[in-house]
N, C-alpha and C positions, 0 to 999 in steps of 0.2 A: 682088449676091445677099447675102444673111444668113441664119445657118444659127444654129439652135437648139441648143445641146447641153447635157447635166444630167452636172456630172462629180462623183464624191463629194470634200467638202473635207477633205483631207488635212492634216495637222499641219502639214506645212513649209509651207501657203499662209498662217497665220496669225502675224504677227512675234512673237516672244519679249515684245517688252517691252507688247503686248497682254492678256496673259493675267494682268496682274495684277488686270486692271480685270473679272476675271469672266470674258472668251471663252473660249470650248471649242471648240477644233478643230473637235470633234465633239458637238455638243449635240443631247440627245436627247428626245422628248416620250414615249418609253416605251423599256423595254428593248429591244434590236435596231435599232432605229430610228433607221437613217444620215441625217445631215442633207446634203443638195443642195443645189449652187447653179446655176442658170443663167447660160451662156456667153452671150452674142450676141457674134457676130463680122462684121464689115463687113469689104467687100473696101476700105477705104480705109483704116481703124482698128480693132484687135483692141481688146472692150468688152467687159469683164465684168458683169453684172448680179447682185448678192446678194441674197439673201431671207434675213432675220431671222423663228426661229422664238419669239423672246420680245419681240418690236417690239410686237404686237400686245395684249400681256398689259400691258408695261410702259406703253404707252401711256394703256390704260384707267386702270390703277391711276392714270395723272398727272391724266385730266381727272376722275376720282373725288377724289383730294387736293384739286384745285381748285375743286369743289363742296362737300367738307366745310367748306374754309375759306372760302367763299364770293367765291371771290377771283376777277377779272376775268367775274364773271357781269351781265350784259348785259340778262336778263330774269325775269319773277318772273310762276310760273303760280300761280293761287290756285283751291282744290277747298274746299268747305264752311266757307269763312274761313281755312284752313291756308294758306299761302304758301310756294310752291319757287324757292328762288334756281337759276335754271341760264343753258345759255350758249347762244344764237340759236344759231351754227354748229354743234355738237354736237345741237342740237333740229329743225334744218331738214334736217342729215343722216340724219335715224333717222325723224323723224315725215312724213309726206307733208302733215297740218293743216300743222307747224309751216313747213315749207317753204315751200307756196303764202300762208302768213300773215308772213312775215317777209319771204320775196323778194320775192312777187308783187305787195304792195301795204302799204308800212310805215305807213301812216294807219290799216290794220288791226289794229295794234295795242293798241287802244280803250284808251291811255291815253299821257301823256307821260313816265311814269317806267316805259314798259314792261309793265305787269301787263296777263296774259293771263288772262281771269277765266273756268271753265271750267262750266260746268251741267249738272246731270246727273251730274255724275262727283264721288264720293267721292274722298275726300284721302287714303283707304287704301289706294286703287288707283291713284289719280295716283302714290304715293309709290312704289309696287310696278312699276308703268311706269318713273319715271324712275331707277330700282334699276337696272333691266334695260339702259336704255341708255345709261347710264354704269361697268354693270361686266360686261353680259352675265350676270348671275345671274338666275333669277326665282321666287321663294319663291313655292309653289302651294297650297291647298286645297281641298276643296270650302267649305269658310267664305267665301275670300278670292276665289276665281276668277271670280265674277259682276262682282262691283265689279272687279276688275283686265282682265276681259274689257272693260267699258266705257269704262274710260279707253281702253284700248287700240285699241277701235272709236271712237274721239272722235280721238284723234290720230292715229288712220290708222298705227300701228305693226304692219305686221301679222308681223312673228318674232314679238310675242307673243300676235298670234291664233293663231296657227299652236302657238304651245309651250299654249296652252289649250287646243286641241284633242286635241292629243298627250297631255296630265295625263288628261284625260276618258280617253280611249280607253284607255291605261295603267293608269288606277287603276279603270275598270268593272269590278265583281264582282258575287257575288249579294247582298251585304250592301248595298249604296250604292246597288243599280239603280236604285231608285224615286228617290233622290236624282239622279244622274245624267241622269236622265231627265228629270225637272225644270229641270234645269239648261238640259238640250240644248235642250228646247221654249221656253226663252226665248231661248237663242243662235241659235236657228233655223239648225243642222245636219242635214239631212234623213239622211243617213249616220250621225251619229253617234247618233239618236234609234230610228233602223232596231237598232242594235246595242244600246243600252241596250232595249229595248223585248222583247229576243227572250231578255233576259234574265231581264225580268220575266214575258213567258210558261213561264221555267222554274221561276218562284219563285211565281207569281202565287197557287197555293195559298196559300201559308204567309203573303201581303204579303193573300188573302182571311181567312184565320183572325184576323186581328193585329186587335181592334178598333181601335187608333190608329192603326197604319197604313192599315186601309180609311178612317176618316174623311176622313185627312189628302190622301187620293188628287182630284186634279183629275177634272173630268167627263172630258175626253176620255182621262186612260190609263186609267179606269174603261172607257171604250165601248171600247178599244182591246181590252183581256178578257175583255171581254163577247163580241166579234166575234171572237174567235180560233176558228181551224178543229180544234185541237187541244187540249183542254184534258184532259191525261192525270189520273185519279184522282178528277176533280171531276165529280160531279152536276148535271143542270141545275137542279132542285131547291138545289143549296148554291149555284151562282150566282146564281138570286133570289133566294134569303137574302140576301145578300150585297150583291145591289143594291138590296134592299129597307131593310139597314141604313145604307147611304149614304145613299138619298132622307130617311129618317127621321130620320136626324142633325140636317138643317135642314129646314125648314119650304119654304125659298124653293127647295131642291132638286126639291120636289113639283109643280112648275111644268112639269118637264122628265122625270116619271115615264113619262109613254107613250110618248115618244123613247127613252130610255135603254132601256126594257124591253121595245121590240120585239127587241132584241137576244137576247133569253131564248127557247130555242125550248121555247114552253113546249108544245107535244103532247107531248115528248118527259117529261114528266115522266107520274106514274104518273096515272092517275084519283084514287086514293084519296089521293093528297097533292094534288094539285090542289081536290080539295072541302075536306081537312082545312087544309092551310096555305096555298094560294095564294089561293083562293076569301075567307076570313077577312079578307085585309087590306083595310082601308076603303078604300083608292087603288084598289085591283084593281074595287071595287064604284061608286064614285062617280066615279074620271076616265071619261070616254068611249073613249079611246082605250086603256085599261090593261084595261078593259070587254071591248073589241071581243077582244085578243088572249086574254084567258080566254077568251070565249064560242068560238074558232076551236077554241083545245085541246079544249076538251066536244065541241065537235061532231064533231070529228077523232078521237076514243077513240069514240066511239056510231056511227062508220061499222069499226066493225073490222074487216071483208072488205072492204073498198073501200080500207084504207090504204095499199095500194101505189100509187094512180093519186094520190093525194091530197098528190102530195108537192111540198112547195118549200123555200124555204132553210131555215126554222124547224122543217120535220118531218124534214127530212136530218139523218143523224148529223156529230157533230161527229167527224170522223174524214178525216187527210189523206193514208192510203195505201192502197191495196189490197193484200191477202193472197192467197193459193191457201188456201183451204181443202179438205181430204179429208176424206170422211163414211160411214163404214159398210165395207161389205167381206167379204171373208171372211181369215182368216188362215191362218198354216202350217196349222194342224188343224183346218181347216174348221170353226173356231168361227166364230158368227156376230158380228160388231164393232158397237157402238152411238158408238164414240167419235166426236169430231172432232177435227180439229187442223189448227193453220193455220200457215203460214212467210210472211215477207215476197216478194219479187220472186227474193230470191239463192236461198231454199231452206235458208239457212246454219242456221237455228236452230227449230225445230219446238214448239207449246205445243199446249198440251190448252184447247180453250175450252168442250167441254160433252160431253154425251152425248145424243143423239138419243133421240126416246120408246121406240121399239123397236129393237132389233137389226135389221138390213137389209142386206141384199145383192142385187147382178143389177137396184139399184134404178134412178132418176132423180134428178138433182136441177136447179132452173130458177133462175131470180133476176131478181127483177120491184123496182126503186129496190130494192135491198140487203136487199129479204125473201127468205128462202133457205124454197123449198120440196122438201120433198120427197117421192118422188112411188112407189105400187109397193114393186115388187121380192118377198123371200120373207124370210121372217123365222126360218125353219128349212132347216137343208142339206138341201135334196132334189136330186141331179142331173136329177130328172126335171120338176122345175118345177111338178110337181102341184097346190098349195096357195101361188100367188100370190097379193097382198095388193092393194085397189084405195084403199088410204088413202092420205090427204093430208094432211103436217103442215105447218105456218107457223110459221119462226124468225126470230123480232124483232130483231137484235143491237144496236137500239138500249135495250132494258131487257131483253134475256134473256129473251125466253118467248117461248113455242110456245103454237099455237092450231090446232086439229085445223078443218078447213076440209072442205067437203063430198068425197065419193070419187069416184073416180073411176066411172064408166056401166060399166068390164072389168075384171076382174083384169090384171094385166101383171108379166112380166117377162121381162127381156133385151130390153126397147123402147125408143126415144130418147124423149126428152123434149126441147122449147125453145121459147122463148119469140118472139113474134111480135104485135107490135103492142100488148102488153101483155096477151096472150093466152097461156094456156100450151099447146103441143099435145102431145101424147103418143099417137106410130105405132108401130102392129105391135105384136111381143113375143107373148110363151105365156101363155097363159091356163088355165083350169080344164086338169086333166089334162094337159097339158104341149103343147094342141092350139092352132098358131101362126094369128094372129088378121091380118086386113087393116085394120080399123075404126083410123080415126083419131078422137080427139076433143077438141074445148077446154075450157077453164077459165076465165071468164070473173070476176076476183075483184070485181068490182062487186057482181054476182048471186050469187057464190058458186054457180057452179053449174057442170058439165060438159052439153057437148051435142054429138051427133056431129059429125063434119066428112066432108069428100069420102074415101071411103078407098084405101089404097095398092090402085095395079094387082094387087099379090100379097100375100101372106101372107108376112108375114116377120119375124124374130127375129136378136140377132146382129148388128144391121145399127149405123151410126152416123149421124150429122147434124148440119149444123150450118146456121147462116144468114150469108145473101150478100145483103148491100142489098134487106132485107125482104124473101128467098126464102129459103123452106128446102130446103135439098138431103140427099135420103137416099141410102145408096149402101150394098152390103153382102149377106152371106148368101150365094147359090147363084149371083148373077148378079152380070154385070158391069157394068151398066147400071146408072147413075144417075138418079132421079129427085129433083122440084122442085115445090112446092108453092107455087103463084100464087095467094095469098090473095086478091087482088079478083077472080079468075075463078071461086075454091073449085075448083078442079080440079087434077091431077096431069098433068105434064107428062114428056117421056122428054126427059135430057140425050146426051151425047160417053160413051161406056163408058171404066170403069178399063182400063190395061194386062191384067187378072186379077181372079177371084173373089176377096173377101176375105170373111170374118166374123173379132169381133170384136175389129175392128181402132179405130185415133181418126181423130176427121175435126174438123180446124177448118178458119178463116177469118182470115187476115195480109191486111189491105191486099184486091187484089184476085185474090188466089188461096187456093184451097182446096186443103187438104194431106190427105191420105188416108197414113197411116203402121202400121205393125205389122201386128199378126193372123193368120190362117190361111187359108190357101186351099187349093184342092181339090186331091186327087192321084189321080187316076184317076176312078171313078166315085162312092166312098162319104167316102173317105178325107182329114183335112185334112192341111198340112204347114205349119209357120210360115213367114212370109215376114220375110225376114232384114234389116235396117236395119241401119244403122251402128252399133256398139259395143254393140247388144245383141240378144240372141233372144228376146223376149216376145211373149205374147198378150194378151189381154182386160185391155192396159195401159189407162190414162185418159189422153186425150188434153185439152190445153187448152189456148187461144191468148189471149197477154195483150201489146198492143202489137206489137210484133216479133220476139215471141220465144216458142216452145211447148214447151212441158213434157210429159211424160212421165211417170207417175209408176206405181210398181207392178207389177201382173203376174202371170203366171205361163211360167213356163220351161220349154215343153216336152219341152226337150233333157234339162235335168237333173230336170224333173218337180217342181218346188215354188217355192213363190211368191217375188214377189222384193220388194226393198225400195227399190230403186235409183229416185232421181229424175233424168234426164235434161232437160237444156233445147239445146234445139237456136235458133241466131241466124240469123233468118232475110237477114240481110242480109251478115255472116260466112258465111256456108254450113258452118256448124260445131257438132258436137254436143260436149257433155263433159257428164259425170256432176258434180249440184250436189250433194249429199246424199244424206241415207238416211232414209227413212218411219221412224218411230216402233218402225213391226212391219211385217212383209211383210204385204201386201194383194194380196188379187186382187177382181174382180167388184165395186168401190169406184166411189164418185162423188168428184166435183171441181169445183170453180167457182173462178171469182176475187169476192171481195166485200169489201167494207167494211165493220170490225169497230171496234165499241167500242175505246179507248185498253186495257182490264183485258183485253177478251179476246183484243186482238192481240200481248197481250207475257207476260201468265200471271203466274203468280208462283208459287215452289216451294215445295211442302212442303201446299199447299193443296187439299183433297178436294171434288171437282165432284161434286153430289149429283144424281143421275136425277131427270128433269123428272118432275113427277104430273099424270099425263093424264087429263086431264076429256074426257069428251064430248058434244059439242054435244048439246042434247035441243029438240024443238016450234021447229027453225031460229034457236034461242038461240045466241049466242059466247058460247063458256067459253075462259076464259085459262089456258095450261099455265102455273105458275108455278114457280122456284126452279129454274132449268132449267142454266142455265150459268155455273158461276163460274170466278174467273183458275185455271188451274192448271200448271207446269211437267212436263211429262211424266218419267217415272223412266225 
């Protein structure tokens, strides 16, 4: 047997007349730092083994001495006529070339005085290599690091591919990215170009403003910007700019304008800069293919009521989260709310992205590819509902405007609203005088028109809905009984009854169940009484389901009698509710969706005044554009 043991070297193991020569007992490579030696002990013979922690240093420094003086070297590498005297053993140790070239076959040494003549590789980097494997030091730049990367890929050294790698990833900042990057796409690090890359999408403004820097950019980290999902503060409008100043820089760039520039989603830019500056450039007019993607944007602005169906990757906003947005309301003093405001997934932080045409409450709101419409409701406190509204507004968030779309066939309020095959339907609700209506009807935005549909068994108000693998299910009001609308049959089907009557209560759709939560339900024959949920007692809350997890947001308090502010999110796979935040202002009688917003109007920015959209309307089946509708702003 042999047994391993590490015991600390104590002063008495070292003789007196040793220490004149330099040994330390206890020699250290930093403060605290006890030096060890290992034991091995045989059951035949007790064997010490030492390890020297300056063997390794002094070592170097010797075959370094013996390189400067060129003393017992053996062979001579030459880079661009320079010539390095070094030593086979010391070059077949450290390089894997030098190895297989000096053991494996000494005729390979293509000369009889030794000279290993090297191509491809500068003698500034050869010299910077055999720095490294004669002292372990490696002097890095980004000036120097390409040529020393390549000796280093030539001799097969890879500690100093590896210490290149490590300088790139260390010295990445926003100053160098685009340097960096450059580098990586000829070192071909697919990692290392992922991180230089995500840095220039944080800078890529500033590296577009920069005329020499845009020049100096390659085609592909140009398409790499071009293609990003997320471009915060920038225009698509300044991104053709932009790639329009590249192309023009060279001549032979114009070769590859219809490639580069399918990347521009140009619907998204305005009409009138589209005629005024895109339209103008001679590329956009004479390539065919730079041709084809103007001619899509005109045609895509001149279908205004059809641009919801009309969408693919170039009409989608450039935008990589979804938000909750809340819109309209009523507040503690039953003013009526025009605002909106939107928070990420957490709830954590709340902005103002616009103000709605009208004040609105008791209303709808649908979402057809990320157009938020909204639908109904009363635009004055009346508890009696008398004086409901059948308008319908259309908000763009990819350029901020609202566009008044036709109204709806009823007045409505307190009705569901949702969408269905790209269809909007809008059930039940009160109408004129406060008298609850059966009639369902769609929205069909091709035609811009509404037209009846099969209507509910009953008349109903109060109620909620939501869709289940292209069914709609309503549930609510006086009964307990669920029903379902089977769009290829156009008829109303009866489901499984609630536990209990509810009205206005939330109903969504997780996976494959549907949750029915809050509200009020009956207590005797006239009377409601809220129905009690975890950690809170609300009514006419907004309910809303986004992945796994549904939110809550709003309300009103029956117990204490006034609205609330409180947003709840319950995890539908934790089975666990906690309060995430707090609304802006307590709301009750509000709408809610999840959608996708512009980079400015998902983040705000403070101190900035969002001016009320100016509502035109439509005249002789014209679109009119509400313009100047939403801008960033931080709520106070």
């Amino acid at each position: 047997h042999q047994t391993l043991m590490a015991i600390p070297v104590q002063a008495e193991h070292v003789p007196r007349k040793y220490m004149s020569l330099g040994m330390s007992p206890c020699t250290t490579t930093s403060p605290g730092t006890v030096r060890f030696r290992a034991m091995l002990f045989s059951s035949q013979t007790n064997m010490e083994r030492l390890v020297s922690d300056t063997y390794l240093v002094r070592l170097l420094e010797g075959i370094s001495s013996l390189r400067a003086q060129k003393a017992l070297c053996d062979v001579t590498l030459e880079a661009e006529g320079v010539c390095f005297p070094a030593h086979k053993i010391i070059l077949a140790s450290a390089s894997n070339y030098c190895k297989i070239l000096f053991v494996g076959n000494l005729t390979r040494v293509g000369s009889l005085d030794c000279n290993v003549h090297l191509k491809a590789v500068s003698a500034a980097g050869l010299r910077n290599v055999l720095n490294f494997i004669y002292s372990n030091k490696l002097d890095l730049s980004l000036q120097n690091i390409e040529e020393t990367f390549k000796a280093a890929e030539t001799l097969l050294v890879r500690e100093v591919i590896k210490l290149c790698f490590q300088f790139l990833e260390g010295c990445l900042n926003c100053e160098n990215c685009m340097d960096v990057l450059n580098i990586a796409k000829k070192l071909g690090t697919a990692e290392l170009r992922q991180k230089a890359m995500r840095y220039v999408g944080q800078n890529y403004k500033q590296i577009l403003a920069d005329p020499q820097c845009l020049k100096d950019l390659d085609r592909g980290t140009l398409c790499e910007i071009l293609d990003r999902t997320n471009t915060e503060g920038c225009s698509e409008l300044e991104l053709f700019r932009a790639a329009a100043s590249w192309l023009q820089h060279d001549r032979t760039r114009l070769e590859d304008a219809a490639d580069i520039l399918r990347r521009i989603r140009f619907p998204l830019i305005p009409l009138q800069d589209l005629q005024r500056f895109v339209q103008e450039m001679p590329f956009m007019r004479l390539d065919s293919g730079c041709h084809r993607h103007l001619q899509e944007a005109l045609t895509y602005h001149s279908l205004l009521y059809a641009q919801p169906l009309l969408q693919t990757q170039r009409t989608s906003l450039r935008s990589s989260s979804t938000m909750l947005l809340i819109a309209g309301g009523r507040t503690t003093d039953n003013c009526i709310c025009r605002e909106m405001w939107a928070a990420d997934k957490s709830c954590s932080t709340w902005h103002k992205v616009g103000d709605l045409c009208v004040p609105v409450y008791n209303h709808c709101v649908a979402i057809i590819s990320d157009f938020l419409f909204v639908i109904g409701g009363q635009c004055k406190f009346d508890p009696m509902g008398n004086q409901p509204s059948n308008e319908v507004f259309r908000f763009d968030p990819r350029n901020t405007s609202w566009l008044q779309v036709a109204s709806m066939l009823e007045r409505r309020t307190r009705f569901h609203a949702d969408v269905l095959s790209d269809h909007i339907f809008a059930v039940g609700g009160g109408t004129l005088l406060g008298t609850l209506t059966r009639t369902v009807e769609s929205y069909q935005p091709a035609d811009n028109k509404w037209e009846f549909a099969a209507p509910f068994p009953v008349p109903i108000a109060d109620h909620a809905g939501t869709i289940h693998k292209g069914i709609l299910y309503i549930s609510g009001k006086t009964l307990r009984d669920t029903y379902s609308y089977l769009p290829r049959l156009r008829r109303w089907t009866g489901n499984s009854a609630m536990t209990f009557t509810r009205c206005d209560h939330g109903m969504a759709t997780v996976k494959d169940r549907i949750f029915c939560i809050g509200g009020r339900t009956l207590k005797g024959v006239s009377s409601f009484v809220l129905v009690t949920p975890i950690l809170f007692q609300n009514g006419v809350s907004v309910l809303l389901a986004c992945e796994s997890m549904l939110y809550l947001t709003g309300g009103g308090s029956l117990q204490h009698m006034q609205k609330e502010d409180s947003v709840f999110m319950y995890d539908i796979e934790g089975q666990v509710w906690k309060k995430a935040s707090s609304l802006p202002k307590a709301l009750a009688d509000h709408a809610s969706c999840m959608i996708k917003l512009s980079q400015v109007n998902a983040t705000g920015e403070p101190g900035r005044v969002v001016p009320a959209p100016t509502i035109h309307k439509p005249h002789n089946d014209e679109t009119t554009l509400l313009t100047g509708a939403s801008r960033k702003q931080d709520f106070k």
